[in-house]
DRENDO-1510 file (C-alpha; in Angstrom, 1 decimal, always signed):
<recs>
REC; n; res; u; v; w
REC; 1; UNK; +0.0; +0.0; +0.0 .
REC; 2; UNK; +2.8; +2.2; +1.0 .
REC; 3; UNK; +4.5; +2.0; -2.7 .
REC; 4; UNK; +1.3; +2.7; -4.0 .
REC; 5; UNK; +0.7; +5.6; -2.4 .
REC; 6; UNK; +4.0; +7.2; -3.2 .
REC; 7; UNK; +3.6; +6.4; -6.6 .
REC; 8; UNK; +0.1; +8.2; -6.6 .
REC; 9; UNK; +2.2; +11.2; -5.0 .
REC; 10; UNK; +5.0; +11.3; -7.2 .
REC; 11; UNK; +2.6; +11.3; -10.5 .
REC; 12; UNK; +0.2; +14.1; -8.9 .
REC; 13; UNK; +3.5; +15.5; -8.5 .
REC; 14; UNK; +4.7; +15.3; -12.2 .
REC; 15; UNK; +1.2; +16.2; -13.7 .
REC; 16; UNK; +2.2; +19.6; -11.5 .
REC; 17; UNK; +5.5; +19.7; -13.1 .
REC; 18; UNK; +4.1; +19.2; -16.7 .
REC; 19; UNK; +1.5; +21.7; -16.4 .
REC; 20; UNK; +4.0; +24.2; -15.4 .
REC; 21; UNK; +5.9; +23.2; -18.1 .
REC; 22; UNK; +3.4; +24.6; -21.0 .
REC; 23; UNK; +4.3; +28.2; -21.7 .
REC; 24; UNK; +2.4; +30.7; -18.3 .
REC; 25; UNK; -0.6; +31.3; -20.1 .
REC; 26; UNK; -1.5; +28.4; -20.3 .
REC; 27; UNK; -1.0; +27.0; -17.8 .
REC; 28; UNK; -3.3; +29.8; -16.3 .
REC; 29; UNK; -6.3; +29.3; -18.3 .
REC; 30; UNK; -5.5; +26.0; -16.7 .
REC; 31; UNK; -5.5; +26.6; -13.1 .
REC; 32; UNK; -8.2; +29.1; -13.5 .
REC; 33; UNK; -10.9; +26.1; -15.3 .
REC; 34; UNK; -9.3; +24.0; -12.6 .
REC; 35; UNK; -10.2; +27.3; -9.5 .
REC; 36; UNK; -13.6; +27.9; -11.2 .
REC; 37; UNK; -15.0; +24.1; -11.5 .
REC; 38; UNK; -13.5; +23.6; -7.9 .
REC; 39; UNK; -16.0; +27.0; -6.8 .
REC; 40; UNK; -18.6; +26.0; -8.9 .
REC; 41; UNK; -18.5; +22.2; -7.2 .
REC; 42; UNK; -18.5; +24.1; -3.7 .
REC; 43; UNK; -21.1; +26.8; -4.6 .
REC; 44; UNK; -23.4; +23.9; -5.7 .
REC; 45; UNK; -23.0; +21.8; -2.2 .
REC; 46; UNK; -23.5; +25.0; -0.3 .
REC; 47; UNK; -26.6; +25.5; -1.9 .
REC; 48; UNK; -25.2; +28.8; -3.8 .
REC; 49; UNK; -26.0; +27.9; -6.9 .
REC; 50; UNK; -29.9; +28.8; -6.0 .
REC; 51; UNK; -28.7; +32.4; -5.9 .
REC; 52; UNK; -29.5; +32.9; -2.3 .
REC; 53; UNK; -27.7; +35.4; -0.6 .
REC; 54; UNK; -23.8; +35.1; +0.1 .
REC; 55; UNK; -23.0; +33.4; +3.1 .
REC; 56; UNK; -19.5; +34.5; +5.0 .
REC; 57; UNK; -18.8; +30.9; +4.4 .
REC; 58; UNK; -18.9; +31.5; +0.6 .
REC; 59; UNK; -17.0; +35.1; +1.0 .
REC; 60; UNK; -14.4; +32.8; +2.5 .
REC; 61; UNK; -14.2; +30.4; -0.3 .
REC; 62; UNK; -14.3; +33.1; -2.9 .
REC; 63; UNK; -11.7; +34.7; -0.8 .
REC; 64; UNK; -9.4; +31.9; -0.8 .
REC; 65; UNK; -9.9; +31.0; -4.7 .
REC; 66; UNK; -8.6; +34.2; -5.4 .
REC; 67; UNK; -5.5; +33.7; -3.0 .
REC; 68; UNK; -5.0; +30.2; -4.7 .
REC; 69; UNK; -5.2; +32.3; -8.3 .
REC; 70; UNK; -2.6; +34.0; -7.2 .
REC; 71; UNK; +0.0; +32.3; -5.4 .
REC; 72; UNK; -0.6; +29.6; -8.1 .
REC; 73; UNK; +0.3; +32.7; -10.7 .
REC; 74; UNK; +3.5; +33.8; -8.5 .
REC; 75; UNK; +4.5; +30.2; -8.4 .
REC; 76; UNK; +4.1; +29.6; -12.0 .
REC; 77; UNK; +5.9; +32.5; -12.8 .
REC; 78; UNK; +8.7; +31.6; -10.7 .
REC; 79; UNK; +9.0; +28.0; -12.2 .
REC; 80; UNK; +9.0; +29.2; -15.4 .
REC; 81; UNK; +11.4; +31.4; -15.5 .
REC; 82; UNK; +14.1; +29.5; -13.8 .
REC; 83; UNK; +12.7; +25.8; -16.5 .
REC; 84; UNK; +13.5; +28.8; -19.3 .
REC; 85; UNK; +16.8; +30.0; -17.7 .
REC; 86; UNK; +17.6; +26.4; -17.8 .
REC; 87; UNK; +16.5; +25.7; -21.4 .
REC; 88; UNK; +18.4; +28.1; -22.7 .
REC; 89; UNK; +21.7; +27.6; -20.8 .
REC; 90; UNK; +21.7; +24.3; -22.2 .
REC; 91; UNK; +20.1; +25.4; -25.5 .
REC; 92; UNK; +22.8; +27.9; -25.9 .
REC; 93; UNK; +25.5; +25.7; -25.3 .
REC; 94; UNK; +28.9; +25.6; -26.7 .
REC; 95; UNK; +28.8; +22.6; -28.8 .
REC; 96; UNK; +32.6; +21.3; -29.3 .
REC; 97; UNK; +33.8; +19.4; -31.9 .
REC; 98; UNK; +36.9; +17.4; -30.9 .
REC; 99; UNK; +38.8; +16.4; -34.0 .
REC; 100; UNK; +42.0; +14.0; -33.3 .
REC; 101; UNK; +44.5; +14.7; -36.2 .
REC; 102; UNK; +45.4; +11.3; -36.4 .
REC; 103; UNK; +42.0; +10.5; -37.5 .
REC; 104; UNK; +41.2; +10.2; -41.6 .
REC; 105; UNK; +37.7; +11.5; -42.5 .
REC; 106; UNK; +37.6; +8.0; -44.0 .
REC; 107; UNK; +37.8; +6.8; -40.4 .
REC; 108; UNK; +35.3; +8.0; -38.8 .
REC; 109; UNK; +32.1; +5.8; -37.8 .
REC; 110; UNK; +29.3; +8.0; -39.1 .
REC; 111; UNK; +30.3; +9.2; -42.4 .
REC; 112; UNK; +29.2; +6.4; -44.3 .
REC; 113; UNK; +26.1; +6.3; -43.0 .
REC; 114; UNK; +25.0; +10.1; -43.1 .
REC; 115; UNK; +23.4; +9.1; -46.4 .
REC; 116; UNK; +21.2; +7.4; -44.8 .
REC; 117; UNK; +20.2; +9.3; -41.9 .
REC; 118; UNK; +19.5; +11.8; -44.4 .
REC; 119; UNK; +17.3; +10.2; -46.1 .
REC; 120; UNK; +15.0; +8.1; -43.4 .
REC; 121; UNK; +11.2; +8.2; -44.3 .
REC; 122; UNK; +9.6; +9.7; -41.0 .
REC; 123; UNK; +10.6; +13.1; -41.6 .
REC; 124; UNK; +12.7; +15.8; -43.8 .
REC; 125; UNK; +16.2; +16.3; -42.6 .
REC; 126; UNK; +17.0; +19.7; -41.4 .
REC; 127; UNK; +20.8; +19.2; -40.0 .
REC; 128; UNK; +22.8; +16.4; -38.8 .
REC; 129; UNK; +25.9; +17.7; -36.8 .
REC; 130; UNK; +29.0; +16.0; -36.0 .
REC; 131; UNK; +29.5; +17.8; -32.0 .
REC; 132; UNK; +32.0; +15.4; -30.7 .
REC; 133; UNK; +34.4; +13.7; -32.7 .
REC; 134; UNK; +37.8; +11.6; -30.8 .
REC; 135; UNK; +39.2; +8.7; -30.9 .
REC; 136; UNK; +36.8; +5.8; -31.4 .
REC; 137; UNK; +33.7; +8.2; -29.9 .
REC; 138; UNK; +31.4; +9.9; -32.1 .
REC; 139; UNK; +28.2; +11.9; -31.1 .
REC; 140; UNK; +25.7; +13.2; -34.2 .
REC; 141; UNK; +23.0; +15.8; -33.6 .
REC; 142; UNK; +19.9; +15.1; -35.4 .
REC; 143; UNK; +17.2; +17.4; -36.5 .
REC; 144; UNK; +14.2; +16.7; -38.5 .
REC; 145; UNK; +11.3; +18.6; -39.3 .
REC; 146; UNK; +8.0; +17.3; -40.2 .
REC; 147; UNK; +8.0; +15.9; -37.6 .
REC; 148; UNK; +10.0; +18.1; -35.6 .
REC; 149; UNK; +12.3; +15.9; -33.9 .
REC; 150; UNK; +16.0; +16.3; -32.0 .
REC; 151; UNK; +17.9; +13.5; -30.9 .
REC; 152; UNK; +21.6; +12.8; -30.4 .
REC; 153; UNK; +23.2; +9.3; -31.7 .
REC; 154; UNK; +26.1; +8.5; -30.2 .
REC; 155; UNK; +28.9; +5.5; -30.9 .
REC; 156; UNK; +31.6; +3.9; -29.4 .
REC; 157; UNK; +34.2; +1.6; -30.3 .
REC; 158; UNK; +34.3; -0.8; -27.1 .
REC; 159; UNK; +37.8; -2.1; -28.5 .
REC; 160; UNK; +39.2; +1.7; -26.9 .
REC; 161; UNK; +36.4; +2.1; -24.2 .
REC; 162; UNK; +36.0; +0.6; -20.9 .
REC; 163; UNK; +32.5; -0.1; -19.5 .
REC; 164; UNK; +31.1; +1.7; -16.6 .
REC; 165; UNK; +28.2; +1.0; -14.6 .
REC; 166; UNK; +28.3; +2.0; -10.5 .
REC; 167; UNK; +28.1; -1.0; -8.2 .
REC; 168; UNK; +25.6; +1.3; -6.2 .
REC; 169; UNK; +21.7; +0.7; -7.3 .
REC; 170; UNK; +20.1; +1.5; -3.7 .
REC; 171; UNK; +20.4; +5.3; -4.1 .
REC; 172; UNK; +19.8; +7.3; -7.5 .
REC; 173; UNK; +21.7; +10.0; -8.3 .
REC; 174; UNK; +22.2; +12.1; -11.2 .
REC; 175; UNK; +23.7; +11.0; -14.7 .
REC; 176; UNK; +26.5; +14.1; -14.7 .
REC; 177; UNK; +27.4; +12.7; -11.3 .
REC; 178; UNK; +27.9; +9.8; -11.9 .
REC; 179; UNK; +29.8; +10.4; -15.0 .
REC; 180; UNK; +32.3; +13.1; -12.7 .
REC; 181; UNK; +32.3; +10.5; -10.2 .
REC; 182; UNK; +34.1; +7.8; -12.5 .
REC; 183; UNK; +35.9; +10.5; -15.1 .
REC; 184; UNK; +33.4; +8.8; -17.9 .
REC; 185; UNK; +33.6; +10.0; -21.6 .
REC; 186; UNK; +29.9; +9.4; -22.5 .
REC; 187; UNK; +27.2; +7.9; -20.3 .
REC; 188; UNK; +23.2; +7.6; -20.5 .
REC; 189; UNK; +20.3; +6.7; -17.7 .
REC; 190; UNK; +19.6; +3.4; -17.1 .
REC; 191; UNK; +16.7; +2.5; -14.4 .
REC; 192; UNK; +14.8; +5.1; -12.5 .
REC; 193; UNK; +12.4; +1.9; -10.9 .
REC; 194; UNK; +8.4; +2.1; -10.5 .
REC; 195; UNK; +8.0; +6.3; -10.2 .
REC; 196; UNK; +10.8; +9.3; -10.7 .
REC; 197; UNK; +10.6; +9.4; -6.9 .
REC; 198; UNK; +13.9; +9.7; -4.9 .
REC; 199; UNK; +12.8; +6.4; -2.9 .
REC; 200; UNK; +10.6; +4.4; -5.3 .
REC; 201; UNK; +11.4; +0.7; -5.4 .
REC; 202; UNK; +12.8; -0.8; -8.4 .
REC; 203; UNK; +9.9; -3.2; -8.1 .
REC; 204; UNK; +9.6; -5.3; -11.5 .
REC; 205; UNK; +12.3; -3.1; -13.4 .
REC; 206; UNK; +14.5; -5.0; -12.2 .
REC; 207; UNK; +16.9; -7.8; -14.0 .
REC; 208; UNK; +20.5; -8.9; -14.1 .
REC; 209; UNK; +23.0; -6.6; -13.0 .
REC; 210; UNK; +27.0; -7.6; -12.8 .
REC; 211; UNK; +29.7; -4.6; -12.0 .
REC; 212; UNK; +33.3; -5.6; -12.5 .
REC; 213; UNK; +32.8; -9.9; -12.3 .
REC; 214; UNK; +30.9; -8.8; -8.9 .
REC; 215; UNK; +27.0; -10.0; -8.8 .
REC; 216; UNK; +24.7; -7.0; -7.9 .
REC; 217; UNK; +21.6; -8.9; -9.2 .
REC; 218; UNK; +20.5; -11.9; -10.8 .
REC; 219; UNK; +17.0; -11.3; -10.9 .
REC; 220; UNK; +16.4; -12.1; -14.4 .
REC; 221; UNK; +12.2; -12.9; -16.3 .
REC; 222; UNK; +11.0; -12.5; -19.5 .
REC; 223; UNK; +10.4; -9.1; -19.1 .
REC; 224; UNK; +14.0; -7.9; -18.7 .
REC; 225; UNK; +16.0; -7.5; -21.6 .
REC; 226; UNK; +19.8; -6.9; -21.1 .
REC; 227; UNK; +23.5; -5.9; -22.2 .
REC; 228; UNK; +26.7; -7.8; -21.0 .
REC; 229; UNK; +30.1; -6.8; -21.4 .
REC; 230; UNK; +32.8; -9.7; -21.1 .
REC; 231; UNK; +36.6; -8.0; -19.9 .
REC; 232; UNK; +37.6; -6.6; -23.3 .
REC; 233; UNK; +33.9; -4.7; -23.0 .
REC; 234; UNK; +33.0; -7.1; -26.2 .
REC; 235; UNK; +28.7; -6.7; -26.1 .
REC; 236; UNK; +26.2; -9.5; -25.9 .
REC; 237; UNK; +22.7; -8.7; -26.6 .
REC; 238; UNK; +20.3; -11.4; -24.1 .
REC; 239; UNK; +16.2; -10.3; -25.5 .
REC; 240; UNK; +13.7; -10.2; -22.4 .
REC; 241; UNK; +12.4; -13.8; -24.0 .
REC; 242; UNK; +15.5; -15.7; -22.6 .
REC; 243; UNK; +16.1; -15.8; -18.8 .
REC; 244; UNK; +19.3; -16.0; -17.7 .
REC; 245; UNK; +19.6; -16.8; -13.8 .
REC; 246; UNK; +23.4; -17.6; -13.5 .
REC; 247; UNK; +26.5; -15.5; -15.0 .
REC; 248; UNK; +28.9; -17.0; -17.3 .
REC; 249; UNK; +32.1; -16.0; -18.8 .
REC; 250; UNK; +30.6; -13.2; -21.2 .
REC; 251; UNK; +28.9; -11.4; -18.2 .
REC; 252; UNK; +31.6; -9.0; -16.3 .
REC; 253; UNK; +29.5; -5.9; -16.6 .
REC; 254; UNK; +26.2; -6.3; -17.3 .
REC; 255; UNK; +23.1; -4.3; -17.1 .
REC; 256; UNK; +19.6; -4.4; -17.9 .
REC; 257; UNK; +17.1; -2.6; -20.2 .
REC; 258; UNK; +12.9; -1.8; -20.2 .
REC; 259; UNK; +12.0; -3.3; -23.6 .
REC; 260; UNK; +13.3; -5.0; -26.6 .
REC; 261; UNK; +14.1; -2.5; -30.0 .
REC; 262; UNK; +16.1; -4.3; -32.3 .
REC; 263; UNK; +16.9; -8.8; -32.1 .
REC; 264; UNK; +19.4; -10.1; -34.4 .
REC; 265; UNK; +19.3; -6.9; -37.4 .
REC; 266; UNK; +15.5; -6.8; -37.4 .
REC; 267; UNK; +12.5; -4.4; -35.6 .
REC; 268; UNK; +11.4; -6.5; -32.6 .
REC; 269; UNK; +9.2; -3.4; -30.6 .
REC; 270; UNK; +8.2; -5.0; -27.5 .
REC; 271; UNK; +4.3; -4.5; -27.0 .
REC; 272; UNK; +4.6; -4.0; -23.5 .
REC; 273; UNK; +5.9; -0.3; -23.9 .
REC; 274; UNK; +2.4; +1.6; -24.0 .
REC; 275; UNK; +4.5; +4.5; -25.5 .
REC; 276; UNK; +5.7; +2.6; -28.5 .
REC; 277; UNK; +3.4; +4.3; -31.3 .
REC; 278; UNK; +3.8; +7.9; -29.5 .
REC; 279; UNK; +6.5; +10.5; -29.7 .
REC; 280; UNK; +8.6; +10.0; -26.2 .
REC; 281; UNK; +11.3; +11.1; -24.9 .
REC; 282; UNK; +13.5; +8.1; -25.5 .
REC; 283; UNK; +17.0; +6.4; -24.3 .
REC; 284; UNK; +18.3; +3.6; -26.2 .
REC; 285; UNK; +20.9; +1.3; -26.4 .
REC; 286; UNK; +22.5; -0.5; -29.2 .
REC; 287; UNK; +25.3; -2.6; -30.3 .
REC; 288; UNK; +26.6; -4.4; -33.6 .
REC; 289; UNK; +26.6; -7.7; -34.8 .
REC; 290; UNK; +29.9; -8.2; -33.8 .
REC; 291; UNK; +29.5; -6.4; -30.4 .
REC; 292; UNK; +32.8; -4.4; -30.5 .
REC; 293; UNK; +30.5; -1.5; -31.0 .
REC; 294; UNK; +28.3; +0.1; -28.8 .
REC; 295; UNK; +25.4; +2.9; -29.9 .
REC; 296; UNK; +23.4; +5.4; -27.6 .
REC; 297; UNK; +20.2; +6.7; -28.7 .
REC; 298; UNK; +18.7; +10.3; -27.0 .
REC; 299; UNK; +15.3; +11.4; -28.4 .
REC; 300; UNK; +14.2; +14.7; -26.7 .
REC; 301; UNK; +10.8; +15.3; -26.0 .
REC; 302; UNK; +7.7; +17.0; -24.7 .
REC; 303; UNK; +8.3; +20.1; -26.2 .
REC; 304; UNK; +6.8; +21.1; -29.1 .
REC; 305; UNK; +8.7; +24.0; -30.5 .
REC; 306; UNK; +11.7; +22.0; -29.9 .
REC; 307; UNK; +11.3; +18.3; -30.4 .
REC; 308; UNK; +7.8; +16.0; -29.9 .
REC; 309; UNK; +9.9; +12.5; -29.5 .
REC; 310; UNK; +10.5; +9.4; -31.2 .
REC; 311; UNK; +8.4; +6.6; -31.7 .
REC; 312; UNK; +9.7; +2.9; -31.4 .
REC; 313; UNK; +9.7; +2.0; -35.0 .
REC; 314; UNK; +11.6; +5.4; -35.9 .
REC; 315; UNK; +14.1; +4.8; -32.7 .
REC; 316; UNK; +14.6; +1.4; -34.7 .
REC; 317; UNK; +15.1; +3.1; -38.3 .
REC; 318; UNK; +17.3; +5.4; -37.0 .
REC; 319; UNK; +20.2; +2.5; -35.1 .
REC; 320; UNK; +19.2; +0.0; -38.3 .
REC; 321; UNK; +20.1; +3.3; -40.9 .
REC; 322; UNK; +23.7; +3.2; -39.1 .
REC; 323; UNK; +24.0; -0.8; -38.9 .
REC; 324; UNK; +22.7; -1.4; -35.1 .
REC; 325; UNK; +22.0; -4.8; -34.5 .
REC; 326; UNK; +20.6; -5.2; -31.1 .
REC; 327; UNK; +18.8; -2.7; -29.0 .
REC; 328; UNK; +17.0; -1.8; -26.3 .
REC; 329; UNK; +14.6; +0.6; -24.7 .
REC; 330; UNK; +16.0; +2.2; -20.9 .
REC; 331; UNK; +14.0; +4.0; -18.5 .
REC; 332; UNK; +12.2; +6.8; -20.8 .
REC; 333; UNK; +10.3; +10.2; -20.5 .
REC; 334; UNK; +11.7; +12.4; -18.0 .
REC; 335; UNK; +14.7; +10.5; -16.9 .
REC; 336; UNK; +16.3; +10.4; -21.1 .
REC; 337; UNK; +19.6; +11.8; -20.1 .
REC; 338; UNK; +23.3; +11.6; -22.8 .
REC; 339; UNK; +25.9; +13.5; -20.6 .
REC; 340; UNK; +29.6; +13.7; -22.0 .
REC; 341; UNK; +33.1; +14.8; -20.7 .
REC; 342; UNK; +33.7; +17.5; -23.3 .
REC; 343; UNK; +29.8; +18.9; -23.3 .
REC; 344; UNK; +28.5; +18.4; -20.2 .
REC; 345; UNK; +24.7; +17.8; -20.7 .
REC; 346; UNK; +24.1; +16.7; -24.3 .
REC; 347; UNK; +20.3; +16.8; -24.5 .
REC; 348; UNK; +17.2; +18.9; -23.4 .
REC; 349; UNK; +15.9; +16.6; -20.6 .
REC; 350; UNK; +11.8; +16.6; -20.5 .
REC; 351; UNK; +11.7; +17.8; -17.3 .
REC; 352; UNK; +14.1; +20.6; -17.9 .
REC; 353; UNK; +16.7; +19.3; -15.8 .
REC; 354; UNK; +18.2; +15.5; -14.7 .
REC; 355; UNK; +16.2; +13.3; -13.4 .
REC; 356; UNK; +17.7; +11.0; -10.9 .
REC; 357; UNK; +17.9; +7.1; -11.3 .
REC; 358; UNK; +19.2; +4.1; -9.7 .
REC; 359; UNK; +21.6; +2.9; -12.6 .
REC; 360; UNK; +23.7; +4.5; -15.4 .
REC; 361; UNK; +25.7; +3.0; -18.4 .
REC; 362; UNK; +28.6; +5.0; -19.3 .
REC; 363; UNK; +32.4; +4.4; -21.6 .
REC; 364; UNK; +35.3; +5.6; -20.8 .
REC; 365; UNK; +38.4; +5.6; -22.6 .
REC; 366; UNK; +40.7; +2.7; -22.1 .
REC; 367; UNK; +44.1; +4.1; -20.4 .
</recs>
């Protein structure tokens, strides 16, 4: 009962938070239907609604629907202005493109694709930006219009990069501190568990979870895809069909994910995700058929002007257009986080900020 109950909390408390993330007019017209129906539901149990004469009890609710109005309005107005600070600071950002001299054009990852990403059915290209480029990482900005989309593909050879995931999944913490904490190049959210509260229990996200050849948890079903890493950080993709309840030599850093994406080169959406055929906010993560690759996925989302989300099936074109062959779906929404050494904050996080969460994938680059 207790879990329930804070989950009930936390989503009254984000249905707040996305309210106030609607530009302030809005979300006045909204708290004023919301005021007025609240009087009008008041009036009508006092009897006021038969036009009788005002009682001091119905001064005093009038009275403190107008307060409401407007401390709700001084609070809006407060929120908004530091969610917009926000935005821009991170909108505005200096973007950095790191260029190794060593490194051939030729070389790099992306190129050969770009074609492709160019020319993906779902929407008309408007840029696709190379903003960090080094040795064996590259990280794309993509922005399409019709649909108006913005997402960031990252890459990462796994024969340079070391795999990071904290040993710690009893307290969440942000993404950028984790990635300070362990000096990481690139790293994405993994599970936030049953609500973005600070103490909600994994309950059923959870699955298989190895740091470093030590086991965290084994708690494998058919509902828990997941990534392992063996000591050379060479991928294995394991889909949430097969259950795996004991480690084996392949399994020195492993993780889990939400939902299946991609099995063996092909689409394979799982139908559990009741977001799959909407724009969201996505995280995913990918690797190649030969697993010496890995790829990270960021759709932004939630905001119109900006970026409405990815589907599934157009999180799965994207990783197929640039030879992905397994993938899957991480904690979503709000908690969609790509933070990097050089950048700091990749993304435009649905919330306007980090979102904390119990686990976190990130590379760093092999000394």
């Amino acid at each position: 009962m207790g879990d329930k109950i804070n989950a009930l909390l936390d989503d009254l408390q984000l249905f707040f938070l996305r309210i106030m993330d609607f530009p302030l007019t809005f979300q006045m017209l909204l708290w004023l239907i919301l005021i007025s129906l609240t009087y009008l539901l008041f009036l009508f149990i006092m009897g006021g609604l038969k036009f009788k004469t005002l009682t001091i009890t119905t001064k005093i609710i009038i009275y403190c629907s107008v307060v409401f109005i407007c401390l709700s309005s001084l609070g809006a107005t407060i929120f908004d202005f530091k969610h917009k600070q926000l935005e821009t600071e991170i909108l505005n950002r200096k973007k950095i493109v790191v260029t190794n001299s060593n490194i051939k054009n030729s070389d790099n990852y992306f190129n050969k694709y770009l074609s492709k990403l160019r020319f993906l059915k779902f929407a008309t290209v408007k840029k696709i930006d190379y903003i960090e480029n080094n040795s064996g990482l590259e990280i794309l900005e993509l922005s399409y219009d019709s649909p108006k989309i913005n997402a960031f593909l990252a890459t990462i050879d796994l024969t340079k990069y070391d795999v990071i995931i904290d040993s710690n999944i009893t307290k969440k913490e942000l993404t950028s501190v984790f990635s300070k904490k362990y000096n990481i190049d690139v790293a994405v959210n993994g599970e936030a568990g049953t609500t973005p509260g600070k103490f909600a229990p994994l309950g059923q996200w959870a699955g298989n979870y190895i740091v470093n050849g030590k086991v965290i948890m084994m708690e494998d079903t058919y509902m828990r895809p997941f990534l392992s890493f063996d000591k050379n950080s060479t991928a294995k993709y394991y889909p949430d069909k097969l259950i795996v309840k004991t480690p084996n030599s392949d399994m020195y850093n492993v993780i889990w994910g939400r939902f299946d994406l991609l099995i063996g080169g092909k689409i394979a959406i799982d139908n559990r995700d009741g977001t799959k055929d909407n724009p969201y906010p996505r995280t995913i993560v990918g690797i190649d058929q030969s697993g010496k690759r890995a790829f990270f996925l960021i759709a932004d989302g939630r905001k119109p002007l900006y970026s409405i989300g990815m589907t599934m099936k157009i999180c799965g074109e994207v990783l197929l257009a640039v030879d992905a062959f397994d993938a899957m779906a991480c904690d979503q929404g709000g908690s969609s986080m790509m933070y990097s050494k050089i950048n700091g904050i990749i993304n435009r996080p649905a919330d306007g900020n980090e979102r904390i969460v119990y686990s976190h994938l990130g590379f760093r680059l092999k000394k």
